[in-house]
Backbone as JSON Lines, residues from 0, in Angstrom:
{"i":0,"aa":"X","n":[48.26,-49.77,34.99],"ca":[47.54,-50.05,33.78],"c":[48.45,-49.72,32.59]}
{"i":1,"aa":"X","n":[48.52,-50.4,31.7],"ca":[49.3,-50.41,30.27],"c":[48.39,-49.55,29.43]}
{"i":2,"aa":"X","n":[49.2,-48.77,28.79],"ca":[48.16,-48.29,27.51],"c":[49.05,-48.67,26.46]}
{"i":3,"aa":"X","n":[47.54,-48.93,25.58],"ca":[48.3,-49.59,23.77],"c":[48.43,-48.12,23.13]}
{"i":4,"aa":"X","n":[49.15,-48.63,22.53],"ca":[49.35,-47.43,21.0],"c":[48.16,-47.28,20.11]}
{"i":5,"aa":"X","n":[48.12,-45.71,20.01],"ca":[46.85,-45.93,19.42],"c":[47.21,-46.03,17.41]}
{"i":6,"aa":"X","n":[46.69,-46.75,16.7],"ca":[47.3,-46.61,15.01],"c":[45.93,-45.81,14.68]}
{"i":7,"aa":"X","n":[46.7,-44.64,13.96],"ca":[45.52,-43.87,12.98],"c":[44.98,-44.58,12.12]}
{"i":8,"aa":"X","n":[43.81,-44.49,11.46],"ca":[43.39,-44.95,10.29],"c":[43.01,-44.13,9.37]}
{"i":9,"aa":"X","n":[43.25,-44.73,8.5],"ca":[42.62,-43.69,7.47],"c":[41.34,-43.62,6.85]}
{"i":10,"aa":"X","n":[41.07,-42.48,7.08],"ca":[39.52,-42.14,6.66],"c":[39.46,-41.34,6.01]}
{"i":11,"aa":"X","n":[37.96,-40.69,5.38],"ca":[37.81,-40.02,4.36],"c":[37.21,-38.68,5.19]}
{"i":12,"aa":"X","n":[37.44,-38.86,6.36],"ca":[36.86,-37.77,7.27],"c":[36.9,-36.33,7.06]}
{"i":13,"aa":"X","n":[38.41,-36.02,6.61],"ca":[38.94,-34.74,5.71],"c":[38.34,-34.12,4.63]}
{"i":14,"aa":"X","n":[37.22,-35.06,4.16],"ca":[36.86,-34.38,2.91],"c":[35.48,-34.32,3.11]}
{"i":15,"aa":"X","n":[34.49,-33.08,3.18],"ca":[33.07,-32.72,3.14],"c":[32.43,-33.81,2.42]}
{"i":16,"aa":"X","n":[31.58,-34.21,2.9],"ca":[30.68,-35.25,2.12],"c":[29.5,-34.56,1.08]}
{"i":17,"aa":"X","n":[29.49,-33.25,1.2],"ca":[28.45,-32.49,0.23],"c":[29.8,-31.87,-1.05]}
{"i":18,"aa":"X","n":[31.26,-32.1,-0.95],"ca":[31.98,-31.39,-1.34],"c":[31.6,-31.84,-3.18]}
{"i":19,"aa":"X","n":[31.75,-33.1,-3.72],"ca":[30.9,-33.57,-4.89],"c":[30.37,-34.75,-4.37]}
{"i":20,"aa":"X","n":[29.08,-34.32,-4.21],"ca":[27.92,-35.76,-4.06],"c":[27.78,-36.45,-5.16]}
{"i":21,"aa":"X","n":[27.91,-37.71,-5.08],"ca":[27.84,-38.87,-5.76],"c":[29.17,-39.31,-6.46]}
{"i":22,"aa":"X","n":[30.15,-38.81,-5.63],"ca":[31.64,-39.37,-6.22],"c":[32.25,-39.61,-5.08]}
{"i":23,"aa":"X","n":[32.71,-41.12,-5.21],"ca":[33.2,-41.94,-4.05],"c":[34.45,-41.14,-3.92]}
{"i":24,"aa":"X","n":[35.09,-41.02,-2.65],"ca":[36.2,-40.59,-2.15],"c":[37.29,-40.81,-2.51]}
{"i":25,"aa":"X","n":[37.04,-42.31,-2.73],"ca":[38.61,-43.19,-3.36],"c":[38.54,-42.67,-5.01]}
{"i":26,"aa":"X","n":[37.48,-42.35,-5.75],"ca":[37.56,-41.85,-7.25],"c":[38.06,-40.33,-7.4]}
{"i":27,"aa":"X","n":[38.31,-39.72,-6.56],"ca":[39.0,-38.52,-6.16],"c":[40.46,-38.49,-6.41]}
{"i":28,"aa":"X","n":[40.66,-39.45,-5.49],"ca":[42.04,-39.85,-4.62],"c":[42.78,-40.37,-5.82]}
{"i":29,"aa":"X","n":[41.92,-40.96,-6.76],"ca":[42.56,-42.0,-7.72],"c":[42.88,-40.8,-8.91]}
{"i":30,"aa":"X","n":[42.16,-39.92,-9.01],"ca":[42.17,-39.38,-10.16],"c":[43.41,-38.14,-10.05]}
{"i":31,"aa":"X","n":[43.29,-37.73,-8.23],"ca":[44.15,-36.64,-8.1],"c":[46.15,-37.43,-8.32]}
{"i":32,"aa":"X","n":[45.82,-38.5,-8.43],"ca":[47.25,-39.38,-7.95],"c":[47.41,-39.54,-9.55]}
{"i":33,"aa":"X","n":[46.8,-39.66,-10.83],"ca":[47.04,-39.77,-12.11],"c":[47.1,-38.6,-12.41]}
{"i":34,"aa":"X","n":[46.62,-37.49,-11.64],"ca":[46.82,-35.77,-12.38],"c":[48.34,-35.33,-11.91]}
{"i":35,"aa":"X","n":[48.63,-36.09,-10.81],"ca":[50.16,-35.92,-10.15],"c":[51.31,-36.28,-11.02]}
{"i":36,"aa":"X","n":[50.85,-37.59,-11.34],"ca":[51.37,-38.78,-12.34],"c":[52.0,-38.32,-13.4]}
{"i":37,"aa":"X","n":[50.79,-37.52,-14.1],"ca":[50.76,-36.62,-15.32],"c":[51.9,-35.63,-15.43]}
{"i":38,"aa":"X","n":[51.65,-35.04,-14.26],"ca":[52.25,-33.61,-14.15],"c":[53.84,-33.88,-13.89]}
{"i":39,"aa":"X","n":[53.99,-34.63,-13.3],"ca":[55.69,-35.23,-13.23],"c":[55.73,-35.66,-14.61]}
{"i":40,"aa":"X","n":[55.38,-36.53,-15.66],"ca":[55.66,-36.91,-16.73],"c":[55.75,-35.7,-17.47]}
{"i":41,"aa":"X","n":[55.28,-34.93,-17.41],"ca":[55.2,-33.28,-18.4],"c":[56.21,-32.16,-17.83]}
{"i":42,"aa":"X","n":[56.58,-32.51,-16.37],"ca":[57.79,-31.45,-16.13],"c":[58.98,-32.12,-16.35]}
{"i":43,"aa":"X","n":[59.19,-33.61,-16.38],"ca":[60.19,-34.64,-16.46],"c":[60.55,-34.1,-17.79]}
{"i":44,"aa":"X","n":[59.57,-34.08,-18.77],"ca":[60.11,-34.35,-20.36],"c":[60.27,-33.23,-20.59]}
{"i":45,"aa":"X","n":[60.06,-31.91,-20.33],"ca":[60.29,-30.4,-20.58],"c":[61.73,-30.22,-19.84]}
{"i":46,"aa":"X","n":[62.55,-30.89,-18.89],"ca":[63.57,-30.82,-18.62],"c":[64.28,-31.5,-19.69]}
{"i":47,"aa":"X","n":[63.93,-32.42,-19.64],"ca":[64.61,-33.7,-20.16],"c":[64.85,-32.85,-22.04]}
{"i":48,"aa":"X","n":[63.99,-32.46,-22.39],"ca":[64.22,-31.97,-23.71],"c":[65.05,-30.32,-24.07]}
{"i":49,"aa":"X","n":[64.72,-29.79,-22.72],"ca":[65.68,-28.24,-22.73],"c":[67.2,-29.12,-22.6]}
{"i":50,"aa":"X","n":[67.57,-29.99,-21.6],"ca":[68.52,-30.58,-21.55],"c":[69.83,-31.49,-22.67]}
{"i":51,"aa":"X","n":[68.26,-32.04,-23.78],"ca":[69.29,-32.42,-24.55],"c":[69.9,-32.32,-25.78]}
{"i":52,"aa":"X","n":[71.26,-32.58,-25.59],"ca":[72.19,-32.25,-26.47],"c":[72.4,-32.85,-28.25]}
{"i":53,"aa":"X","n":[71.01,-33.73,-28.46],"ca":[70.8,-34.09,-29.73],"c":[70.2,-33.17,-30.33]}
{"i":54,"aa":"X","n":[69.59,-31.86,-30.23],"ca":[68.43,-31.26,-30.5],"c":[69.26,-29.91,-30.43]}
{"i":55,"aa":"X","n":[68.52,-28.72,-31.54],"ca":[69.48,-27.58,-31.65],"c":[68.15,-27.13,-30.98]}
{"i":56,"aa":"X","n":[68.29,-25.59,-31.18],"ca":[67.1,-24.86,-30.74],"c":[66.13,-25.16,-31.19]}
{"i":57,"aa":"X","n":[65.91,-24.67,-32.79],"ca":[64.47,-25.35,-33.5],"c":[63.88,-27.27,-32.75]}
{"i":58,"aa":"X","n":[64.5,-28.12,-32.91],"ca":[64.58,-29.38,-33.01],"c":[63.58,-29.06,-31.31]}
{"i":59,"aa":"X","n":[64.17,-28.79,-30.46],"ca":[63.75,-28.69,-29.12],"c":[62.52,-27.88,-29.21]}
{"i":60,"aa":"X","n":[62.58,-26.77,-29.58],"ca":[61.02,-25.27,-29.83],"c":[59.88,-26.44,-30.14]}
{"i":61,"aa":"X","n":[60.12,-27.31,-31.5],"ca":[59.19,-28.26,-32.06],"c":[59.01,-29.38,-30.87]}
{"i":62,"aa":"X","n":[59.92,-30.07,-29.96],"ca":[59.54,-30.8,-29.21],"c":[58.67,-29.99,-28.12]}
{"i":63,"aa":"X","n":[58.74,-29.14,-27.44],"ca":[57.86,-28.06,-26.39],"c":[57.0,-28.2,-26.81]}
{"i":64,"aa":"X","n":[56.42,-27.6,-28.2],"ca":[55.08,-27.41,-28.91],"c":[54.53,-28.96,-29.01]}
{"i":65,"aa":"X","n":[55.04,-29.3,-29.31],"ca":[54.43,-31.3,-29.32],"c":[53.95,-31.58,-28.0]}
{"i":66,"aa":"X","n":[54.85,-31.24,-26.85],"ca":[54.12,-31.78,-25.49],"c":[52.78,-31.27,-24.82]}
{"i":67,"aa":"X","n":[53.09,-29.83,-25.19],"ca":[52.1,-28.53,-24.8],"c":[50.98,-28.85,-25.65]}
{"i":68,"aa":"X","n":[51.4,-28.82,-27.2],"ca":[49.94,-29.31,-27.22],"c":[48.67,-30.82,-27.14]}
{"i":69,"aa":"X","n":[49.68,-32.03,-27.04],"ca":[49.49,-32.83,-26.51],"c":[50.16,-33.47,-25.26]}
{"i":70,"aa":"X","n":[49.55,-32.76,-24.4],"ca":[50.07,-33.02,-22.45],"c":[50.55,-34.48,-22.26]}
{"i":71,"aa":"X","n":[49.92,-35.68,-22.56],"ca":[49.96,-37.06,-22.03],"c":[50.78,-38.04,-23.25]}
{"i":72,"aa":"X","n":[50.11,-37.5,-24.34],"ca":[50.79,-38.65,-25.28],"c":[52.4,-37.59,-26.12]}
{"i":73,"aa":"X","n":[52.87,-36.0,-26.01],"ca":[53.45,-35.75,-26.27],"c":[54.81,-36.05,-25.21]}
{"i":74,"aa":"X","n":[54.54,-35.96,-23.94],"ca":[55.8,-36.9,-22.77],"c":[56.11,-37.84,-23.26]}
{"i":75,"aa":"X","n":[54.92,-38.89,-23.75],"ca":[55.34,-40.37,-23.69],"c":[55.76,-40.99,-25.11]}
{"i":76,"aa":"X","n":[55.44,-39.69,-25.96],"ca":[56.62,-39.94,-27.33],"c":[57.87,-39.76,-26.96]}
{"i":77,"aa":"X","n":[57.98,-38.74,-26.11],"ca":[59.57,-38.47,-26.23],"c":[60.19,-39.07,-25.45]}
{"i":78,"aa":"X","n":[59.65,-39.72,-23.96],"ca":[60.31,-40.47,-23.28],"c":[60.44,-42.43,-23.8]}
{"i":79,"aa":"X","n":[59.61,-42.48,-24.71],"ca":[59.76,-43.82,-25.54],"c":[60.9,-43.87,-27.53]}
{"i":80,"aa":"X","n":[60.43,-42.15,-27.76],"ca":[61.51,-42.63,-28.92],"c":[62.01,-41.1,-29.31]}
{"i":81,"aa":"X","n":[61.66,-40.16,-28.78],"ca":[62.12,-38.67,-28.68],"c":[63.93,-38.67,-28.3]}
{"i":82,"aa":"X","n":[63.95,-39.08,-27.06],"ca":[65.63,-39.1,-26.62],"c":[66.61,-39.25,-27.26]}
{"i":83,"aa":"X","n":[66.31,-40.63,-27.99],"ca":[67.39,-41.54,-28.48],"c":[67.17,-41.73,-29.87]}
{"i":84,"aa":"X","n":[66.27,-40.63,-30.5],"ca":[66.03,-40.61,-31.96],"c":[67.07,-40.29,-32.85]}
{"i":85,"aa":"X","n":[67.81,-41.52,-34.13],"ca":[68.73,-40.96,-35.13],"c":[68.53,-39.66,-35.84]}
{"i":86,"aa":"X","n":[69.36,-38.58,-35.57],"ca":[69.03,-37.4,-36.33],"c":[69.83,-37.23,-37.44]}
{"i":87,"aa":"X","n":[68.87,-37.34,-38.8],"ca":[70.08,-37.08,-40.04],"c":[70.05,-35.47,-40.61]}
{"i":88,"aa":"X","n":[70.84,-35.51,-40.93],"ca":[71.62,-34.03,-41.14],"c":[72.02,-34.23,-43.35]}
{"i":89,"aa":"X","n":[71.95,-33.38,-43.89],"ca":[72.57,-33.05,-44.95],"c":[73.7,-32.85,-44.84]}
{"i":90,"aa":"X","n":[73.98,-32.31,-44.18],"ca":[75.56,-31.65,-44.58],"c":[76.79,-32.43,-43.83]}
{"i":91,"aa":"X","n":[77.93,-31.71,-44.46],"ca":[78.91,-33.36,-44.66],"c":[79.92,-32.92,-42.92]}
């Protein structure tokens, strides 16, 4: 006799069905995968800004405080015009 391979499937079996009643499984799944999302975009740009070399101390202190206090839209300033922003200077 041959035996087939068996393929797992995926189910929602792992997760208590009393764990939050009345929230579909996949609205979980979806939300924990945008909190992931998030959280890479916010450790990405806190590297990305200790890292760069356009920015003195102050210039950088003020970018931290921008992300920290706005989590989602302070990443996605700096990864859209934060980086590569002209910095003018006074002095000659």
């Amino acid at each position: 006799m041959i035996e087939t391979a068996r393929i797992p499937v995926v189910s929602d079996d792992w997760l208590p069905r009393d764990w939050m009643p009345g929230v579909a499984t996949s609205v979980v799944v979806v939300l924990a995968v945008v909190a992931a999302l998030a959280a890479i975009l916010f450790i990405s740009s806190l590297i990305s800004i200790l890292a760069s070399p356009r920015y003195t101390g102050g210039g950088k202190l003020l970018w931290i405080i921008g992300i920290f206090v706005f989590p989602i839209a302070g990443p996605l300033v700096w990864w859209l015009g934060g980086r590569n922003a002209q910095i003018r200077t006074d002095r000659p």
